[in-house]
C-alpha positions in Angstrom: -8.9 -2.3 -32.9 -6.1 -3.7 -31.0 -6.0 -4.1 -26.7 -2.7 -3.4 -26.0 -2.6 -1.0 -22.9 -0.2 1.5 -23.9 3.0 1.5 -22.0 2.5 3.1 -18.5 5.4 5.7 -18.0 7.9 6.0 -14.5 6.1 9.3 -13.7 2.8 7.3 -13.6 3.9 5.0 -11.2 4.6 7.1 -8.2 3.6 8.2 -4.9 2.5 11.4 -4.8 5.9 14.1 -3.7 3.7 15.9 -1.4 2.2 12.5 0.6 6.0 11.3 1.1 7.5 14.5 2.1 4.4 15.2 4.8 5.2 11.2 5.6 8.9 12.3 6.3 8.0 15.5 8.5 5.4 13.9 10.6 7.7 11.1 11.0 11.3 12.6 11.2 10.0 16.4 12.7 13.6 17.3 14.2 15.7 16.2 10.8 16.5 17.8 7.8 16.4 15.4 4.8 18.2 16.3 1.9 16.2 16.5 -1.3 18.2 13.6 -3.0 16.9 11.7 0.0 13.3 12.5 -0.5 13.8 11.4 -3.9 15.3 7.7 -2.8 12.8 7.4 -0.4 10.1 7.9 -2.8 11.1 5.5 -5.1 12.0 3.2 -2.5 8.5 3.3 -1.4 7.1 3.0 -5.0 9.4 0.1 -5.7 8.1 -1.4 -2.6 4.7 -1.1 -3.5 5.0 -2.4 -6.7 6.7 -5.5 -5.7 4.2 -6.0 -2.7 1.2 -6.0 -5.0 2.8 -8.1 -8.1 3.0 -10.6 -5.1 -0.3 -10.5 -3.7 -1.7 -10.7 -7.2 0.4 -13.6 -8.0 -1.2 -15.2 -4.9 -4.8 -14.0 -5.8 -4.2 -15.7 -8.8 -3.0 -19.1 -8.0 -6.3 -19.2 -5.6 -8.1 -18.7 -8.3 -9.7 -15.0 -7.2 -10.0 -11.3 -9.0 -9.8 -9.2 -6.3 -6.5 -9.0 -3.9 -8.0 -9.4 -0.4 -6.2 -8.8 2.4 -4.5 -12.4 3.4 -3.2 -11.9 0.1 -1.5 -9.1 1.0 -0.3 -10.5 4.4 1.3 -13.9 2.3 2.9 -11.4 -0.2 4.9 -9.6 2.8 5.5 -12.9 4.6 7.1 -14.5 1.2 8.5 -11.4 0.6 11.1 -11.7 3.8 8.9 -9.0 5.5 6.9 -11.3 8.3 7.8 -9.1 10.9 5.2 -6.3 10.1 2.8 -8.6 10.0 1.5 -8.3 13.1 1.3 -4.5 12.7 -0.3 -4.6 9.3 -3.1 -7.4 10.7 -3.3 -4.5 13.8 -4.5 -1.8 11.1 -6.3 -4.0 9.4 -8.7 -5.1 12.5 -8.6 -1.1 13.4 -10.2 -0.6 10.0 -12.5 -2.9 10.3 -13.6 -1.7 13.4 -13.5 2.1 12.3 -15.8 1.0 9.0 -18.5 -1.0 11.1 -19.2 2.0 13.3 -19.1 4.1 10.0 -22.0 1.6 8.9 -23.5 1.9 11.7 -23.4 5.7 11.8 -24.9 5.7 8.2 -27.6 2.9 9.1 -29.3 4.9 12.3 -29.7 8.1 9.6 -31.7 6.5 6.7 
């Protein structure tokens, strides 16, 4: 048998329609946005996830690791020209953090 992934198709490599457009009310409530808009923006936001995680893995990998942690992701936006949202992305990340050790918590008390 041979283990060649088969080719992964466009359609397959998108954010969900419904996630974006819900993005795009929540965050633009008083503006109508044409459909061929919705459409850029989605790809826009697919082609900038793709390139962000081909960076961080490129990273994980010249460190020598399997799984993309976090500063792998922050050094992928940084050499990708994007350091200004670092701060914000290191803000979410410490919220999650925070969020998942009260959810461990939470889930410790009840056993």
């Amino acid at each position: 048998m041979d283990d060649v992934d088969p080719p992964v198709q466009d359609e397959d490599l998108t954010l969900p329609r419904s996630a974006v457009n819900k993005m795009v009310k929540e965050l633009l409530p008083h503006l109508r946005v044409a459909n061929n808009s919705r459409e850029l923006i989605l790809n826009c936001c697919t082609e900038f996830i793709l390139l962000l995680s081909s960076q961080s893995n490129e990273i994980c990998e010249k460190r020598q690791k399997k799984t993309i942690l976090p500063e792998h992701v922050i050094g992928a936006l940084q050499e990708l020209g994007f350091s200004t949202y670092v701060p914000e992305v290191q803000d979410v990340l410490s919220d999650f953090k925070t969020q998942l050790s009260h959810r461990n918590k939470g889930t410790k008390k009840t056993r």
